[in-house]
VEXNUTI-896450 format. One record per residue (C-alpha): residue number from 1; residue in three letters; z, y, x. Coordinates in Angstrom, 2 decimals. Each point is the difference from the previous one (the first is absolute). Layout:
BEGIN
NUM;ALA;Z;Y;X
...
This chain:
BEGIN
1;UNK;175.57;130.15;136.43
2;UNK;-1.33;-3.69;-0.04
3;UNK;-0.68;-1.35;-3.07
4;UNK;0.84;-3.54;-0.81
5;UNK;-2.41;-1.67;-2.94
6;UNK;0.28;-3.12;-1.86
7;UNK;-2.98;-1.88;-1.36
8;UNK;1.35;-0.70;-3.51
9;UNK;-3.58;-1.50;-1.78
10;UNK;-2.25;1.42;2.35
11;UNK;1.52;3.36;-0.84
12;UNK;1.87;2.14;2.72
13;UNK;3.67;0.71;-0.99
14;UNK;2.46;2.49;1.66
15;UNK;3.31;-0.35;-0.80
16;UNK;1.62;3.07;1.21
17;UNK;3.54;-0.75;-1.60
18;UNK;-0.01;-2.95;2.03
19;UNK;-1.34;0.47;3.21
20;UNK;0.89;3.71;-0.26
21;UNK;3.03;0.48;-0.94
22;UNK;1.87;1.93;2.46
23;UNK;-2.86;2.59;-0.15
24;UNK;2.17;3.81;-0.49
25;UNK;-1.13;0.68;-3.63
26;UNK;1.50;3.43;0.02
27;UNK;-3.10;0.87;2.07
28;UNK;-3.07;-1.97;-1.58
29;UNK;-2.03;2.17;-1.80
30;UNK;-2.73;-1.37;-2.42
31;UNK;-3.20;2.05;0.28
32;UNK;-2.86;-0.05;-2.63
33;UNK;-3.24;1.16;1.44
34;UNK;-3.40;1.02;-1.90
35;UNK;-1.26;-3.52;0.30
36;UNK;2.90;-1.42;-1.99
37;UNK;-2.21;1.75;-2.57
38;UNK;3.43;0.61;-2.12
39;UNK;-0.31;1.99;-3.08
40;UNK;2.23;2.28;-1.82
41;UNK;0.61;-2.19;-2.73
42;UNK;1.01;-3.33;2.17
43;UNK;3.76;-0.43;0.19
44;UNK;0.76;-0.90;3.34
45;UNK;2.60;-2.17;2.25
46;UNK;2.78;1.95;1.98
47;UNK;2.76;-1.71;1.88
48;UNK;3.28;1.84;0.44
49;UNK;1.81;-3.06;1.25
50;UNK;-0.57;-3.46;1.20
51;UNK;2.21;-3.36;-1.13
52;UNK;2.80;-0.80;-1.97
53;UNK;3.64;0.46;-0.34
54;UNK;0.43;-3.51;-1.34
55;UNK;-0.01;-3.10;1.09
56;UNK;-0.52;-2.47;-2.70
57;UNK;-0.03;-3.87;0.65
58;UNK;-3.68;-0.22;-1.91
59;UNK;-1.50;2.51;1.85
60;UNK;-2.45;-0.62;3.19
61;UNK;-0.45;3.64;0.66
62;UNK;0.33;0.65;3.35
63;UNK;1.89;3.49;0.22
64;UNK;3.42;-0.80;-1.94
65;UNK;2.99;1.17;0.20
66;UNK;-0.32;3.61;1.57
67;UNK;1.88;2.87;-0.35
68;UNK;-0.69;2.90;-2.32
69;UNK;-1.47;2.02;3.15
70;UNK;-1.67;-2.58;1.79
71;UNK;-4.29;0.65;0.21
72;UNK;-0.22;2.96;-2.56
73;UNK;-2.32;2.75;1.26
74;UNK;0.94;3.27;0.77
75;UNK;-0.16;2.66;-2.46
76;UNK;-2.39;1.87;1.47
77;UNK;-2.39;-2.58;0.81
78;UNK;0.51;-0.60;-4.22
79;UNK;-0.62;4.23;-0.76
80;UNK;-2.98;-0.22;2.16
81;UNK;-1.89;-3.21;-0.83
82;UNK;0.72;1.21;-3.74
83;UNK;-1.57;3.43;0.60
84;UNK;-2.86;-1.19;2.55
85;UNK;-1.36;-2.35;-2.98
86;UNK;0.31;2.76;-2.59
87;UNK;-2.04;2.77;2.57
88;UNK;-2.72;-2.79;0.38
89;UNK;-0.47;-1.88;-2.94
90;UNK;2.39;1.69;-3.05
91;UNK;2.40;-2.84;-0.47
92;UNK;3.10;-0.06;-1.62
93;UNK;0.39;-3.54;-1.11
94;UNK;1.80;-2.85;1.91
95;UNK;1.34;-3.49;0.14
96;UNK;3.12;-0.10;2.44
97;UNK;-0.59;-3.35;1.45
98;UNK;3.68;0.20;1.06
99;UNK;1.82;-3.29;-0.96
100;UNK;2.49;2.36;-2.01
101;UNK;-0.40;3.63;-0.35
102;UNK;3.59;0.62;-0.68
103;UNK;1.94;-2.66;2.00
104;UNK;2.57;3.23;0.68
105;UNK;0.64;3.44;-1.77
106;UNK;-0.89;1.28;4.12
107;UNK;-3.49;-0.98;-0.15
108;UNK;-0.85;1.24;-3.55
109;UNK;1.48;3.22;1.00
110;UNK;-1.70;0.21;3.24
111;UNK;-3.63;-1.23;-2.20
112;UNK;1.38;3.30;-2.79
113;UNK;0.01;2.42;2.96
114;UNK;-3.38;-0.82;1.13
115;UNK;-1.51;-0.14;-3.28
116;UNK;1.72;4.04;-0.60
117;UNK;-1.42;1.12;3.00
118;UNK;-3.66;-0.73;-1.61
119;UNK;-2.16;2.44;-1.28
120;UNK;-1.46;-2.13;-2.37
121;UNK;1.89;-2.87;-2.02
122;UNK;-0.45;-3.95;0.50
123;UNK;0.19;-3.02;-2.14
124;UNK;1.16;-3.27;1.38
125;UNK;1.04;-3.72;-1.19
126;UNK;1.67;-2.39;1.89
127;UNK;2.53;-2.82;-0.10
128;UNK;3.93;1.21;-0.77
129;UNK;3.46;-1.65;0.21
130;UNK;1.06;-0.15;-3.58
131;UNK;3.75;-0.22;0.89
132;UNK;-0.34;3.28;1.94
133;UNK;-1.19;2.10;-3.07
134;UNK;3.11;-1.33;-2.00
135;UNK;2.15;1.14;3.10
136;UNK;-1.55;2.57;0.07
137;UNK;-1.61;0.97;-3.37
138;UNK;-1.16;4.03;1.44
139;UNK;-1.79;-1.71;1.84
140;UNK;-2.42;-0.51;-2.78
141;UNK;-0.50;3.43;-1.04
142;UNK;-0.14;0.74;4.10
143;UNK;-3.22;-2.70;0.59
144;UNK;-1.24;1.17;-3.63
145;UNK;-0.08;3.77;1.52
146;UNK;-1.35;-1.04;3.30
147;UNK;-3.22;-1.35;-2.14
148;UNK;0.23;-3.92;-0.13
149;UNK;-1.85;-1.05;-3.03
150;UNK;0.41;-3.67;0.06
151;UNK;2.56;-2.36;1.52
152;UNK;0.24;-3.90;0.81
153;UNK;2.96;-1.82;-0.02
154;UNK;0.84;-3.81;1.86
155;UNK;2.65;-1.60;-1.88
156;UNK;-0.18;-3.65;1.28
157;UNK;2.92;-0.88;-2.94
158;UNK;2.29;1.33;-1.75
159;UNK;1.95;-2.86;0.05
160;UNK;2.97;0.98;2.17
161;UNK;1.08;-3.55;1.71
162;UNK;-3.31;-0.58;1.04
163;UNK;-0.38;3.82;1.31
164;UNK;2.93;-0.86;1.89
165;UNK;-1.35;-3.02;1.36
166;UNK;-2.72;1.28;1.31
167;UNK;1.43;3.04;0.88
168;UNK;-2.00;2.37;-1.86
169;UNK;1.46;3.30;-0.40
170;UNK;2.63;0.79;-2.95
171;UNK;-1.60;1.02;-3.58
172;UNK;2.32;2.39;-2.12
173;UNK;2.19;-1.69;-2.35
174;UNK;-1.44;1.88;-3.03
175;UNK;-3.66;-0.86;1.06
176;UNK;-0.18;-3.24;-2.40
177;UNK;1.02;2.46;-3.13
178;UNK;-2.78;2.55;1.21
179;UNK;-2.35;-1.50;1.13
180;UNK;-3.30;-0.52;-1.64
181;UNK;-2.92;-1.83;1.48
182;UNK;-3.66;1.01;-0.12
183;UNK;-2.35;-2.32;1.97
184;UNK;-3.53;0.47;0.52
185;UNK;-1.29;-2.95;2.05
186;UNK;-2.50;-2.43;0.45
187;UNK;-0.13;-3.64;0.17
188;UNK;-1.59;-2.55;1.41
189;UNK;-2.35;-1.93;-1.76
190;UNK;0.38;-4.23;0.29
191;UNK;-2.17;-1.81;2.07
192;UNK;-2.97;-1.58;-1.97
């Protein structure tokens, strides 16, 4: 395949999402080799699935708006990049890069299965739908089990006419009585 740059400040860019986005995920494979000089300790990116079920008006992400199947990679392809890292390097920590890692209850049980068939166990963080775990609150305990340590959430607002403006996805009623807000972040400083 061709590869399409961009100069963006005399740096070369490839925006695969973009340019690429018909590619058949279900058959990428990501390959470290030796001279990505990885080490047992990094925690490493895995994609299971590419773009996002939503389609909010603020958003300038390309790949909106697909289906629950559309550009996930085949389980296999998952069991064996997951195995081929642990023969070569030891590792057993990830970030799923996935936009959500439980947009539907079929992925995360399709992610369970391949994580079962390991010999060895992993830990993973990624990004979650909040409204799914209060649909679905096993599903907790299930990603807990799997080995996620550490989860991100987007909530844009939980202000529900402007969520519904923008069409942003429906919050549960009862998050605003549970919900309790812990923000590490950093700011900019003022201009001098």
């Amino acid at each position: 395949v061709d590869m399409e740059f961009t100069d963006i400040n005399k740096n070369k860019v490839l925006y695969s999402d973009i340019k690429y986005s018909e590619v058949d995920l279900s058959k990428i494979e990501t390959v470290f080799t030796e001279n990505d000089l990885v080490d047992a300790t990094e925690i490493i990116p895995i994609e299971i699935s590419r773009g996002c079920i939503f389609k909010c008006k603020f958003c300038s992400y390309e790949l909106t708006n697909k289906k629950t199947d559309d550009y996930t990679k085949n389980e296999d392809l998952i069991y064996e990049e997951l195995l081929c890292n642990y023969e070569k390097f030891k590792t057993q920590h990830y970030i799923i890069i996935d936009d959500l890692i439980n947009d539907s209850v079929k992925k995360v049980d399709m992610l369970e299965r391949v994580i079962k068939r390991l010999p060895f166990p992993i830990y993973f963080s990624g990004y979650l739908r909040l409204d799914m775990l209060f649909k679905y609150p096993s599903m907790i305990r299930q990603l807990k089990d799997m080995g996620m340590v550490a989860c991100f959430f987007g909530i844009e607002t939980i202000n529900d006419a402007i969520r519904h403006k923008q069409h942003c996805h429906p919050l549960p009623p009862s998050l605003n009585k549970k919900m309790s807000i812990h923000l590490p972040a950093n700011f900019g400083v003022k201009a001098q």
